[in-house]
N, C-alpha and C positions, 0 to 999 in steps of 0.2 A: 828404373824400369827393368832394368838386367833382374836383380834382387825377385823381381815378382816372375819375371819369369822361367827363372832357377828352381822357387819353391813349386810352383806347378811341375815342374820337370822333375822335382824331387816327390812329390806328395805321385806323381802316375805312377810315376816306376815303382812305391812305396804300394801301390791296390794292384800291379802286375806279381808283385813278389807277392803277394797274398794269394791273390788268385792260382798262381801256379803250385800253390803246396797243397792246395787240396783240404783248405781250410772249411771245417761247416759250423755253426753254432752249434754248443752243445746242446740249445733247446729246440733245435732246427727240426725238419719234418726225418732227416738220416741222424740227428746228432747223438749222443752220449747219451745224453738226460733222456732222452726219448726210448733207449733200451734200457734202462735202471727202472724208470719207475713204475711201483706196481709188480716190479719184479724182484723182490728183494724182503725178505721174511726176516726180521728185526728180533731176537731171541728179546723172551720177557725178561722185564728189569728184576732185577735183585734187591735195587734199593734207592732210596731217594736221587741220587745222581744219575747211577743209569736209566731211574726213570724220565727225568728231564731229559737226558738225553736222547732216547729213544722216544717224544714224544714228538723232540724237534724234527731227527732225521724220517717220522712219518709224516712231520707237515710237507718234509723235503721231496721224501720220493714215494710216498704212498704208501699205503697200510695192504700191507698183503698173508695174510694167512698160509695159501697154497701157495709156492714161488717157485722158481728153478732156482735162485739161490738164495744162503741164508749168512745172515752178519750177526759175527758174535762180537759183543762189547766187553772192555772192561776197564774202569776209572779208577783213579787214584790221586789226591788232591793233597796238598800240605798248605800250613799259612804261617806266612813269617811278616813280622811286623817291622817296620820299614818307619823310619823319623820317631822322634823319640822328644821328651819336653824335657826340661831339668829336673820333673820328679822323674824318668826315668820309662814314664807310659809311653806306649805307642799312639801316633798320631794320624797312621797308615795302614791298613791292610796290603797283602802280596798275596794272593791265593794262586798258586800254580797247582795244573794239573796236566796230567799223560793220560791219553786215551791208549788202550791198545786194542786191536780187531783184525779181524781173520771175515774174509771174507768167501764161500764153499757153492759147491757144487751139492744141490739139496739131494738129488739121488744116487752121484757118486761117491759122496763127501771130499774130492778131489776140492785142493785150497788153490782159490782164482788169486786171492792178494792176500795180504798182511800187512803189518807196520805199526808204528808206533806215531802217535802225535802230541805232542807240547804245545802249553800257549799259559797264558797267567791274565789274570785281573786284579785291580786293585779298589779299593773302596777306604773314606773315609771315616775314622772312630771316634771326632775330636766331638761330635755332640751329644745329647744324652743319650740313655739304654735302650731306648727304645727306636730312636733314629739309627743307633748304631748294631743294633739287630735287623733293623730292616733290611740297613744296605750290606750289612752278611748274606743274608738271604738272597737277595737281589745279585749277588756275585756270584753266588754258587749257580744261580740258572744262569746268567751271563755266561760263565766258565764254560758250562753244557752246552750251550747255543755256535759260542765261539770253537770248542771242538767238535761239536756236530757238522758245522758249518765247513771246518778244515777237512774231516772226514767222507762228504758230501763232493767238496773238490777235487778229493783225491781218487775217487771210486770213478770221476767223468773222467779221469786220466786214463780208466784200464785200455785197453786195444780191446776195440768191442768185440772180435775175433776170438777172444781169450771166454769170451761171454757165453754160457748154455742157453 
């Protein structure tokens, strides 16, 4: 009986320490998400990845034309092949890729954030050409999604203070 009611006395003090830091949801009616979207002008893509890329980050935060700020992208991907058979073929893809983005102030060009972001995905090539084109394909939007989505997290981090 001690046991249960330790964890009660561990889980209150656990929504007191919450409550006192002044926590909100980022999609909350004050939060994060709620100043980004619709606010943020996504430079046109260049090319097959930044387009994925930027298709995602407007399902994320909205398609804005006029914005107070604007994000600029840019991708770079490699592929290394990962298990190997005794003819010597790969039996694995490894697509890693680096986002990098600048994030500005639309009428002063003053830069609110930067940074760089990593991540990778993998896909299998052991069946035919046509399975194993697909799920190339299939990685490359994956890759996009998974650093959009990194990107997406990181811009709900700014200090909305910092925000025009």
């Amino acid at each position: 009986m001690s046991y249960f009611n330790k964890r009660h006395f561990l889980l209150a003090g656990a929504a007191f320490l919450v409550s006192a830091c002044n926590f909100t949801p980022a999609y909350g009616p004050d939060g994060a998400g709620s100043k980004l979207e619709g606010r943020i002008f996504i430079e046109a893509p260049s090319n097959k990845d930044t387009y994925l890329l930027t298709r995602r980050l407007e399902t994320r935060l909205g398609r804005a034309d006029s914005a107070p700020m604007t994000l600029s992208v840019s991708v770079s991907h490699s592929l290394d092949g990962l298990g190997a058979t005794a003819t010597g073929s790969s039996t694995r893809q490894h697509r890693k890729g680096t986002l990098r983005y600048t994030l500005s102030n639309s009428k002063t060009e003053k830069k609110i954030d930067s940074g760089k972001i990593s991540n990778f995905v993998g896909y299998s090539v052991t069946g035919n050409t046509a399975t194993s084109l697909a799920a190339e394909r299939a990685s490359e939007e994956r890759l996009m999604n998974v650093l959009a989505d990194q990107l997406v997290d990181r811009l709900l981090l700014i200090d909305p203070k910092r925000l025009p």
